[in-house]
C-alpha positions in Angstrom: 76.1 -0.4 39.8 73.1 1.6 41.3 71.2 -1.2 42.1 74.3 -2.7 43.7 74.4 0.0 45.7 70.8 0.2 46.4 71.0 -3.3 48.2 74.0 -2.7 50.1 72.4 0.7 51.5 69.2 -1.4 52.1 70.9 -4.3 53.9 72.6 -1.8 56.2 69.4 0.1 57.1 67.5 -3.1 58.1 70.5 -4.5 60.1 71.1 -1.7 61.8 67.5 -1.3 62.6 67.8 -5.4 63.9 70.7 -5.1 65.8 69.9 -2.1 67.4 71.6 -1.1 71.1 69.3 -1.9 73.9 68.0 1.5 75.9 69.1 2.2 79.4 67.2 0.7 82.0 66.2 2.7 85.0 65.3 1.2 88.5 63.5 2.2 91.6 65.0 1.5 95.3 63.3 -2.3 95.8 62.5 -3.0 92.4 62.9 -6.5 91.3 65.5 -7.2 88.9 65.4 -10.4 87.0 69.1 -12.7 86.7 68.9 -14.8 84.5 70.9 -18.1 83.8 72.5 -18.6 80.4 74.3 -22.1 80.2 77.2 -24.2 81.5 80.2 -25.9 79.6 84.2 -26.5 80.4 85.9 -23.4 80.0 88.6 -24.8 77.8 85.2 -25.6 75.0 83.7 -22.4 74.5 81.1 -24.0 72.1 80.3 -26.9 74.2 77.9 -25.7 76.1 74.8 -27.0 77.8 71.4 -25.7 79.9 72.1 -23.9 82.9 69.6 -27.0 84.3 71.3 -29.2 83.1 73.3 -29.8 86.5 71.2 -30.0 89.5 70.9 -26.4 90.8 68.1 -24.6 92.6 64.8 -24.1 90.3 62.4 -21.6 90.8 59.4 -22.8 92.5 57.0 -22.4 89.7 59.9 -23.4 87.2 62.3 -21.9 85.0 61.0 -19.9 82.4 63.1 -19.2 79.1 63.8 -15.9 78.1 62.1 -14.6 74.6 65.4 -14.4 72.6 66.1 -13.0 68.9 67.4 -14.7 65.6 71.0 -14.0 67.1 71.2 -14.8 70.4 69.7 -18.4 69.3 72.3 -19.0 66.5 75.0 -18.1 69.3 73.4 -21.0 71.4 71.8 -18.3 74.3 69.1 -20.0 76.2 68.9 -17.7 78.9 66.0 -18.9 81.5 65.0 -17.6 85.1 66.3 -18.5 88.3 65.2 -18.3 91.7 67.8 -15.4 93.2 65.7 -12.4 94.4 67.6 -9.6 93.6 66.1 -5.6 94.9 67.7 -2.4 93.5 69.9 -1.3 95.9 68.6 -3.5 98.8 71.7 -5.6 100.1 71.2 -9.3 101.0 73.3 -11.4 103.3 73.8 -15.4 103.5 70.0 -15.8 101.9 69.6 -19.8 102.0 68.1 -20.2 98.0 67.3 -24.0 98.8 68.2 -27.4 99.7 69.1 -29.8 97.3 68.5 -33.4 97.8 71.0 -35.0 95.5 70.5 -38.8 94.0 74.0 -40.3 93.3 73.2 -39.5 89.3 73.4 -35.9 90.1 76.3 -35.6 92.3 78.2 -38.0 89.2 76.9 -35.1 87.1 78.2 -32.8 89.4 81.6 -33.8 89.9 82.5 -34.5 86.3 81.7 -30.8 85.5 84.0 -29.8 88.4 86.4 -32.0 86.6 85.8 -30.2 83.2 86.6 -27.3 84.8 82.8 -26.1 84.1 81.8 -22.4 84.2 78.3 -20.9 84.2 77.3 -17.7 82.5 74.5 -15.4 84.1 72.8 -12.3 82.9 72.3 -9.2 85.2 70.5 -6.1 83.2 72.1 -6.9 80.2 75.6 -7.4 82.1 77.2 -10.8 81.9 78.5 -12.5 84.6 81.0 -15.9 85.0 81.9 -17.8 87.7 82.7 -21.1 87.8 81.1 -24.4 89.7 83.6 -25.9 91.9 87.1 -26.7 92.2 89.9 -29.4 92.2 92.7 -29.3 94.9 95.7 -31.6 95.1 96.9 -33.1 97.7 101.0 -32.4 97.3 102.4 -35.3 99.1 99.8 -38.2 98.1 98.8 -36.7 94.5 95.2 -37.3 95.1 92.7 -34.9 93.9 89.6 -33.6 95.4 86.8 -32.3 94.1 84.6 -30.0 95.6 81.6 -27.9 94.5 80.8 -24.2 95.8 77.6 -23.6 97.4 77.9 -19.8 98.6 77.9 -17.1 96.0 78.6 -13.2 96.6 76.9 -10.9 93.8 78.6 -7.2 94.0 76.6 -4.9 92.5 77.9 -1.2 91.1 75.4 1.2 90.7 74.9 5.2 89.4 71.9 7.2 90.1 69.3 4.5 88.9 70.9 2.6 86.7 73.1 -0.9 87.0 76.7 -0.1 85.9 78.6 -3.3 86.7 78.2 -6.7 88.2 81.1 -9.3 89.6 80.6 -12.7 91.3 82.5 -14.4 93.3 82.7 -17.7 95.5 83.5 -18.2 99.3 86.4 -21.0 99.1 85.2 -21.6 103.2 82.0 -22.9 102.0 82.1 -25.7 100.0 80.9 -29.5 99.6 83.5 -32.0 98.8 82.1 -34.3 95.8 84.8 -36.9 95.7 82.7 -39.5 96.6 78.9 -40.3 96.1 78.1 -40.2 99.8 76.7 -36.7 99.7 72.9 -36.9 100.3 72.1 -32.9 100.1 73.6 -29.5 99.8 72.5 -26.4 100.7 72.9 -23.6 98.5 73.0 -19.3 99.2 73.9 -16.2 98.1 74.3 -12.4 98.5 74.2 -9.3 97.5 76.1 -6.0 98.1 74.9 -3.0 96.0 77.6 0.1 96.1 77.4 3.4 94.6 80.2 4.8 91.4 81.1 6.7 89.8 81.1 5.2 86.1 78.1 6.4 83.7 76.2 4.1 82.0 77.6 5.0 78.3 80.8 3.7 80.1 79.6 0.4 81.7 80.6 -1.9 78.6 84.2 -0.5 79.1 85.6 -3.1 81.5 84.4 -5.8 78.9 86.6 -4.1 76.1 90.2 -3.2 78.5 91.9 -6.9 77.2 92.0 -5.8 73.9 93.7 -2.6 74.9 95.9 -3.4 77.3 99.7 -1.7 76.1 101.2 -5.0 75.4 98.5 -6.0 73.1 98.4 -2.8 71.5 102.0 -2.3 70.7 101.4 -6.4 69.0 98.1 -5.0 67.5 100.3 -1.7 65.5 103.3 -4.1 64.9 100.8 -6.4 62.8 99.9 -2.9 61.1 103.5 -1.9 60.6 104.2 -5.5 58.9 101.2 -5.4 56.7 102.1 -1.8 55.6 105.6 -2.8 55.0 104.4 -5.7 53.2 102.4 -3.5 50.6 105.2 -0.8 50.3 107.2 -4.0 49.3 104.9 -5.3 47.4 104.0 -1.9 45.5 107.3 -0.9 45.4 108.2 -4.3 43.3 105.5 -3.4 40.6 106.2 -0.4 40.4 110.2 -0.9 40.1 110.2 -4.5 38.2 106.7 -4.8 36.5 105.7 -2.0 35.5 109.5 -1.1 33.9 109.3 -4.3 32.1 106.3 -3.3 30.7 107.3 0.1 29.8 110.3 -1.6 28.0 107.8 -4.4 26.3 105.4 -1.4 25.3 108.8 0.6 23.7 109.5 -2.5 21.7 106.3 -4.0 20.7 105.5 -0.1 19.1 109.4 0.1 17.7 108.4 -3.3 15.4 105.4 -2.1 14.5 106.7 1.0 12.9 109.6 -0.5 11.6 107.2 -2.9 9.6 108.4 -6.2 11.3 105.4 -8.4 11.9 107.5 -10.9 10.0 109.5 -11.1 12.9 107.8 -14.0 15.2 106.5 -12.3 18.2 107.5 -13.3 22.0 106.3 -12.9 24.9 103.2 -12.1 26.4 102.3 -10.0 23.4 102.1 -13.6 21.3 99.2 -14.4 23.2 96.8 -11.5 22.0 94.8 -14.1 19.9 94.6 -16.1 23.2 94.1 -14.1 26.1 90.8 -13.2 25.8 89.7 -17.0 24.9 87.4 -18.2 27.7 87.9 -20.6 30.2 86.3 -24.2 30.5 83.2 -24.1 32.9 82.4 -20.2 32.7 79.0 -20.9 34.8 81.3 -22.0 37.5 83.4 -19.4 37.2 80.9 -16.3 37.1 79.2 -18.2 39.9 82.3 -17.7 42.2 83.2 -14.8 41.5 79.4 -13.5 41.7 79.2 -15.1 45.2 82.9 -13.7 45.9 81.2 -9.7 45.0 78.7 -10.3 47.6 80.9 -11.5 50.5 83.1 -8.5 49.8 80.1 -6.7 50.1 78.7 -8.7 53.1 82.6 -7.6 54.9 82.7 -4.2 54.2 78.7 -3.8 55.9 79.9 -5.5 58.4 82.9 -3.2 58.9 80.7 -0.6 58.4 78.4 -1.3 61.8 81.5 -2.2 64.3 83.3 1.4 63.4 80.3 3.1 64.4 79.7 1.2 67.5 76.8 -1.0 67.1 78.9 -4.1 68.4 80.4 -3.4 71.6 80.9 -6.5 73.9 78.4 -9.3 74.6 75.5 -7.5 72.7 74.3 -10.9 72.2 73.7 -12.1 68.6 74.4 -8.7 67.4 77.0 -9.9 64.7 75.4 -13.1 63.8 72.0 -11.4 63.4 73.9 -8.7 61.3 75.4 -11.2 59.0 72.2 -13.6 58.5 70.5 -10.2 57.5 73.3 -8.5 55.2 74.1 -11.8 53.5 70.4 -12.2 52.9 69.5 -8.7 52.0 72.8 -8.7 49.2 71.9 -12.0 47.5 70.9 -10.0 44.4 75.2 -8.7 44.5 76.4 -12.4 44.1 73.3 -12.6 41.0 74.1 -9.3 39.1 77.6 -9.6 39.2 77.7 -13.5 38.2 75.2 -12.6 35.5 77.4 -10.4 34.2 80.2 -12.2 33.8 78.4 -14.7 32.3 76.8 -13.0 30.0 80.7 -11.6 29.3 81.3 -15.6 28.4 79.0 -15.8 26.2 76.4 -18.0 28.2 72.7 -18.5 27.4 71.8 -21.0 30.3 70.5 -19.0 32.8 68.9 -20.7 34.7 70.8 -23.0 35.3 73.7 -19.6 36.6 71.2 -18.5 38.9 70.5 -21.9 40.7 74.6 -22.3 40.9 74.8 -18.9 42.5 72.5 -19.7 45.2 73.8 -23.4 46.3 77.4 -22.6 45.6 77.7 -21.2 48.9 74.6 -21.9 50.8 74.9 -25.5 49.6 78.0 -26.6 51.7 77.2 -24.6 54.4 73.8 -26.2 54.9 76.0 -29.6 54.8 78.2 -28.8 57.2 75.0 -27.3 59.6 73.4 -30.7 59.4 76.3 -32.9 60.4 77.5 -30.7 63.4 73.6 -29.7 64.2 73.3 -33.4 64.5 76.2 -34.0 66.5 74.7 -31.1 68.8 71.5 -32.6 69.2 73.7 -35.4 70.2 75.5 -33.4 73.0 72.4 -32.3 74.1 73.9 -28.9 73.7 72.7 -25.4 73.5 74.8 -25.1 70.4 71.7 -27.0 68.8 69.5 -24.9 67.2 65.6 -25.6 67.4 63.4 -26.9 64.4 61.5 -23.9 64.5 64.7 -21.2 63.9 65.8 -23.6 61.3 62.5 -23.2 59.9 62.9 -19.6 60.0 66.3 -19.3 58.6 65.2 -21.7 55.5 62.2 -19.0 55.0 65.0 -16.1 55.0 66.8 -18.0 52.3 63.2 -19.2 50.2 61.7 -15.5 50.2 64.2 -12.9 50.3 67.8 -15.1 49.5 66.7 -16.9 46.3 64.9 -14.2 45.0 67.1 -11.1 45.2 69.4 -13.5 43.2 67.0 -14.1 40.9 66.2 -10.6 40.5 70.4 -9.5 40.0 70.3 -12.2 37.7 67.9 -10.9 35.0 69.0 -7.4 36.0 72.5 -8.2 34.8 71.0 -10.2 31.4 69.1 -7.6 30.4 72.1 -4.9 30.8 73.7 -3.3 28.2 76.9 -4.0 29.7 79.2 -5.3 26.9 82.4 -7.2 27.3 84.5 -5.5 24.5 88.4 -7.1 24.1 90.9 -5.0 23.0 92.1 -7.9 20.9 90.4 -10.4 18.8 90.3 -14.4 19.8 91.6 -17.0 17.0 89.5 -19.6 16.4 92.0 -21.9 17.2 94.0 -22.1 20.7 97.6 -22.2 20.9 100.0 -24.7 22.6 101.1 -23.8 25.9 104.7 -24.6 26.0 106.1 -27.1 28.5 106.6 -25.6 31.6 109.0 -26.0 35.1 106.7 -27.3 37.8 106.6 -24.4 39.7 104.4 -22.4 37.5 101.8 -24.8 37.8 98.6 -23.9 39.3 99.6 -25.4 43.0 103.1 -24.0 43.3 101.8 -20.9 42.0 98.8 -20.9 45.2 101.0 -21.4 47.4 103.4 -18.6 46.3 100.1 -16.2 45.8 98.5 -17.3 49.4 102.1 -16.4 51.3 102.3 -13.2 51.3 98.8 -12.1 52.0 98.6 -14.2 55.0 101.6 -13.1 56.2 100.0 -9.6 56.2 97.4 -10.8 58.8 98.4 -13.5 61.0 99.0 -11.9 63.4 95.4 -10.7 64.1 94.5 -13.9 63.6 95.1 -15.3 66.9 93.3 -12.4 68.3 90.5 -12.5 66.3 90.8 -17.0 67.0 91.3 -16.1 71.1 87.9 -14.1 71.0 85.7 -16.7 68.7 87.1 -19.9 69.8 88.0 -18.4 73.7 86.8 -16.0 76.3 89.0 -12.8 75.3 87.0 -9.7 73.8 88.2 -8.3 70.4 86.6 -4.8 70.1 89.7 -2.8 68.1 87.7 -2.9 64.8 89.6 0.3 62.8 93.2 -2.0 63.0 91.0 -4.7 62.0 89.6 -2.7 59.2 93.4 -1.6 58.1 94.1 -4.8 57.7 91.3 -6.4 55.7 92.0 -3.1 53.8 95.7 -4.4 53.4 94.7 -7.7 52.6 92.5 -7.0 49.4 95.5 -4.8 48.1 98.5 -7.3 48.8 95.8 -10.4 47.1 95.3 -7.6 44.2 98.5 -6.7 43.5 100.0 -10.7 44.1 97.5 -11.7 41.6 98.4 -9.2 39.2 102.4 -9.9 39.4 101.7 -13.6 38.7 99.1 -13.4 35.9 101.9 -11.1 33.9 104.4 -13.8 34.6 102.5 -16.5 33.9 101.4 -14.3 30.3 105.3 -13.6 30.0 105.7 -17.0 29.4 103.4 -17.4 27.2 100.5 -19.5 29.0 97.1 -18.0 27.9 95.0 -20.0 30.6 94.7 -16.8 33.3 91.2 -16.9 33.9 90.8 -19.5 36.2 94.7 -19.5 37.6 94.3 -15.6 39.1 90.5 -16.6 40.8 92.7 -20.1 42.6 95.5 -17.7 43.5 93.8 -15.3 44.8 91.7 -17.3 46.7 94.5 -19.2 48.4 94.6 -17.3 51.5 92.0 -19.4 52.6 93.9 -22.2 52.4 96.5 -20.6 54.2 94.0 -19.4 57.2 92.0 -23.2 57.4 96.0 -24.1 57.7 96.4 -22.0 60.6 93.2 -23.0 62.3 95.2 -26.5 62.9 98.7 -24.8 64.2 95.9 -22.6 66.4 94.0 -26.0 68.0 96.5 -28.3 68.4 99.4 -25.8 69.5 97.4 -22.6 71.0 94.4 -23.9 72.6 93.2 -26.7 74.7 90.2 -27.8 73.2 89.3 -30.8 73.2 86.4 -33.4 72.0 84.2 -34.2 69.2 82.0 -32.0 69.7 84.4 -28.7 70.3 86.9 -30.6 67.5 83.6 -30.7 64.7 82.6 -27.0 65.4 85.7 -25.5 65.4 87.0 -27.2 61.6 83.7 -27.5 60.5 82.6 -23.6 61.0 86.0 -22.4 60.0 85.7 -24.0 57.1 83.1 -22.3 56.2 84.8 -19.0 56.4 87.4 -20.0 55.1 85.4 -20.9 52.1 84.0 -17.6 52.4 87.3 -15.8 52.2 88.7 -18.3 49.2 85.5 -17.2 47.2 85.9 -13.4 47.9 89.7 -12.9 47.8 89.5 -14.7 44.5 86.8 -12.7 42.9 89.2 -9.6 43.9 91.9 -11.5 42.2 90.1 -12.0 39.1 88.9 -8.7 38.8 91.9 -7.1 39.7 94.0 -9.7 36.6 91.0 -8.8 34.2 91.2 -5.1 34.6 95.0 -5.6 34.2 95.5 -7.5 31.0 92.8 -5.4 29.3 95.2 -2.5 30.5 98.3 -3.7 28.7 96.5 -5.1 25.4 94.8 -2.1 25.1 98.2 -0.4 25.2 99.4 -2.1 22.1 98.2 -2.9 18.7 97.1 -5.9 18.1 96.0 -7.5 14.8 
């Protein structure tokens, strides 16, 4: 336990040291000030993005130069790179021509089927981020024919306090445009400007305006009605043990200590109390399952880090790579979590193979994601997209997981075999199992998933399309105590589910809990990579192979992420619970 606790305090120093806020930038009256381009893509594709130069805009004249960029902001798919707008602190700029484009007809076919995407651009002002889009599409109402036109004239408002950049908007002049329906244009000309004006907002404040979507009163009154549904779903919940389970047990306990007073262990036993020679047997493939539910510890722990940093403010919006960073180096730093606690269980089964548990805790999780990486980094590379990450971070990222991933595991590992930690049933295991009864098909392991996942997910779908709108979309979700609340909720309602159905699954006398409470806890997963489907075809307009691989591909990776951790709860939660009530009784 110390040394769990040890690495989690670790792995939140160093990430908080990584992800760090920036510090406040202070100009002078005509100092330069460097925008920078980020990248292009349609709007309704958030990950389908490409180089800023990708489309023929207006280079610098001794060429773009990319932007040194962190871990993060590179797994994010940031390539921010210099352009040629010459922006002074406070010095205002009107109709400056940036240059002349002559355009081949490659380009301006490049050109007008980004308009038709509906292509936006991202820029970077001081650390402020700043969209516009590319063009437009107007339709003519009696013909029906579309035209397509791209804007050449951009107006950069600039908001200012004392010496310091609070805020940044950009907009296009609709009066100056070039049509691009046809490939007879031989050259644009694009400009800009600039207006600089004083406020009155500080500079603590100017990541506000980024953050007002998610606060907005309709959303909140949605955001504390998904709170008032998940508590009403625990007080349910709680109320049910408390009421049905736990007065059924009371009554069990009365009768199973009545008989044993009265002398009648002649009397054949029912119930879940039969099963004391069985409930303690272990399950088939205890490496596996001390694997998961090692792996499962450590995302738990990897959440709750991560939890830990948003409620004290180190992610506010667009601090680019911040999360990502955060989780590469918690989920790193906590690799010895997912060893201990997978040791220990194993060593609870009885295993010898070490080796052979330490190597399955490392690739159990690691393994399919690095699957899943190569397939859509491939497809990327395909694309051409910024979404691709370079050889040399993947380098970099394989390093993270060779000298610090791989051997924090193998250091929790012999850690947890050379504990004293003892597994001690309350009851002793016959050497021979018994017969499971035949069964409805409803208490089978499916039915019984599906039944378990339900009720959970129904405890947080609703801040599931929020939490979908701001990965997969363009909203901000920055309310992270509600979304605390609930991943609170969630690990009670997966606890207490899991508990209900491993007593009624022991009531009817079926011994084999062990693996059954780690699937049904775990089967909120499922539930969420069910949503993610309802959410693409029905909520959003994505659309391609690219957008399509990314979305189901990285979602199923958290979703794997949540089935492993919600199941290790649900394990742990059954196993502290049936040692509860065997302890209870006498068993011979």
């Amino acid at each position: 336990m110390r040394r769990g606790c040890y690495s989690l305090v670790a792995a939140l120093a160093l990430a908080a040291c990584l992800v760090g806020g920036t510090q406040a930038a202070s100009h002078k009256a005509g100092e330069d000030i460097a925008l920078y381009a980020n990248k292009v893509g349609p709007f309704q594709n958030p990950t389908e993005t490409y180089r800023f130069f990708s489309l023929p805009f207006c280079e610098p004249k001794d060429g773009a130069k990319d932007k040194l960029e962190d871990l993060g902001e590179v797994l994010e798919g940031d390539r921010l790179v210099s352009t040629p707008y010459s922006i002074k602190f406070m010095n205002d700029v009107v109709n400056a021509e940036l240059c002349t484009k002559s355009l081949k007809p490659s380009e301006i076919k490049l050109l007008l089927d980004a308009v038709k995407a509906d292509y936006y651009f991202q820029m970077y002002f001081d650390d402020l981020p700043v969209w516009g889009f590319i063009g437009k599409i107007e339709k003519n109402v009696k013909t029906g024919v579309h035209k397509y036109y791209l804007f050449t004239h951009f107006h950069f408002e600039i908001s200012y306090n004392g010496d310091k950049v609070i805020e940044i908007n950009v907009s296009s002049d609709p009066m100056r445009t070039e049509e691009i329906t046809d490939a007879n244009l031989k050259s644009v000309t694009f400009s800009y400007s600039v207006k600089f004006k004083p406020t009155t907002i500080t500079y603590d404040h100017r990541m506000d305006r980024y953050a007002k979507y998610s606060f907005l009163p309709q959303h909140m009154e949605i955001h504390w009605f998904s709170i008032i549904n998940s508590c009403v779903t625990v007080l349910l919940l709680t109320g049910f043990l408390a009421t049905i389970l736990l007065r059924v047990l009371k009554n069990d306990f009365l009768k199973y200590t009545k008989d044993d007073e009265m002398g009648q262990q002649e009397q054949e036993e029912t119930g879940w109390k039969y099963l004391h020679g069985d409930v303690f047997r272990f399950p088939r493939s205890t490496n596996l399952l001390s694997a998961m539910v090692g792996v499962g510890a450590q995302m738990l722990s990897v959440a709750l880090l991560v939890f830990v940093m948003a409620l004290v403010g180190m992610f506010y919006p667009y601090n680019r790579g911040a999360l990502l960073s955060a989780l590469v180096v918690i989920y790193a730093l906590t690799a010895s979590i997912s060893g201990y606690v997978s040791g220990l269980h194993y060593k609870m089964f009885g295993g010898t193979d070490w080796g052979s548990n330490v190597l399955l805790v490392s690739v159990l999780f690691c393994g399919p994601v690095l699957a899943i990486f190569a397939y859509l980094n491939t497809v990327a590379i395909f694309y051409r997209s910024t979404a691709a990450l370079p050889f040399g971070t993947i380098v970099i990222v394989c390093l993270l997981w060779a000298l610090v991933t791989f051997p924090l595991t193998v250091a929790g590992g012999i850690a947890a075999k050379n504990s004293k930690t003892e597994f001690n049933a309350p009851c002793r295991t016959t050497k021979l199992p018994r017969d499971v009864p035949p069964l409805p098909w409803y208490r089978s392991t499916v039915p019984q998933m599906m039944m378990a996942g339900f009720l959970p997910f129904s405890a947080i779908y609703i801040e599931l399309y929020y939490i979908f709108a701001s990965i997969w979309g363009h909203k901000v979700y920055t309310i992270y105590s509600i979304l605390f609340i609930v991943f609170i909720i969630l690990v009670i309602v997966t606890a207490f589910i899991t508990i209900a159905l491993t007593y009624f699954q022991l009531a009817v006398e079926d011994h084999r809990w062990w693996w059954r409470s780690f699937l049904c806890g775990g089967s909120t997963g499922l539930f969420v990579y069910g949503y993610c489907f309802y959410y693409y075809f029905i909520r959003s307009d994505m659309s391609g192979l690219m957008q399509t691989s990314f979305f189901f591909g990285y979602n199923a990776v958290v979703c794997y992420a949540f089935f492993l951790m919600l199941g290790s709860v649900g394990m742990s939660a059954s196993l502290a619970f049936v040692r509860h009530i065997y302890r209870a009784i006498k068993c011979e």
